[in-house]
N, C-alpha and C positions, 0 to 999 in steps of 0.2 A: 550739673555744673552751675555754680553759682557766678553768677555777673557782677564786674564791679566797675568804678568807677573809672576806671583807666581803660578799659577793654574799649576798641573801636566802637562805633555804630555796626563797620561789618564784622568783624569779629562777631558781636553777639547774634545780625541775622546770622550767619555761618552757620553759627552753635546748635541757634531754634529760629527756623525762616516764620515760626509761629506769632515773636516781636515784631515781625512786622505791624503787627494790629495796635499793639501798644503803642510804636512811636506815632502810626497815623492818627490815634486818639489823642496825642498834646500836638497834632498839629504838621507833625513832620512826614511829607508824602514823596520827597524826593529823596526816597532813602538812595535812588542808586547815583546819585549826584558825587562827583568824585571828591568834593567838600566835606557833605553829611559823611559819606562813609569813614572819613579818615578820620573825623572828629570823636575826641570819647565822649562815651557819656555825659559825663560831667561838662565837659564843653559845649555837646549839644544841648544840654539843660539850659547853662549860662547864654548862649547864644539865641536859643528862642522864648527864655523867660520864662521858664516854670521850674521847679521844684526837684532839685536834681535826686535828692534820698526818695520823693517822692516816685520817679519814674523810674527810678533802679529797684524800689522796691515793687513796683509793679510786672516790671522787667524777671521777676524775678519767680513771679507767682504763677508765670507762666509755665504751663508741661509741657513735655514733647508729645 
């Protein structure tokens, strides 16, 4: 499954709980915060300041 920009925070843990390593590497540790989760992607990028193509592409490179 490929991940995009619109997809929840939980949506994607959902998909592969393996993300969770990624968003804690830009930063993001309270993924189950009823905030973060609702947030996409893309929003959580803009909201903690980093590079949103950048961690959806990371988001992405991950296996099950």
């Amino acid at each position: 499954m490929a991940f995009t920009m619109d997809m929840t925070v939980a949506q994607v843990l959902r998909a592969n709980p393996k993300t969770a390593d990624v968003f804690r590497s830009y930063g993001m540790h309270c993924l189950s915060c009823p905030g973060a989760t609702g947030e996409s992607v893309g929003q959580a990028a803009a909201v903690h300041g980093f590079d949103a193509e950048q961690l959806l592409a990371d988001l992405n490179k991950v296996e099950e």
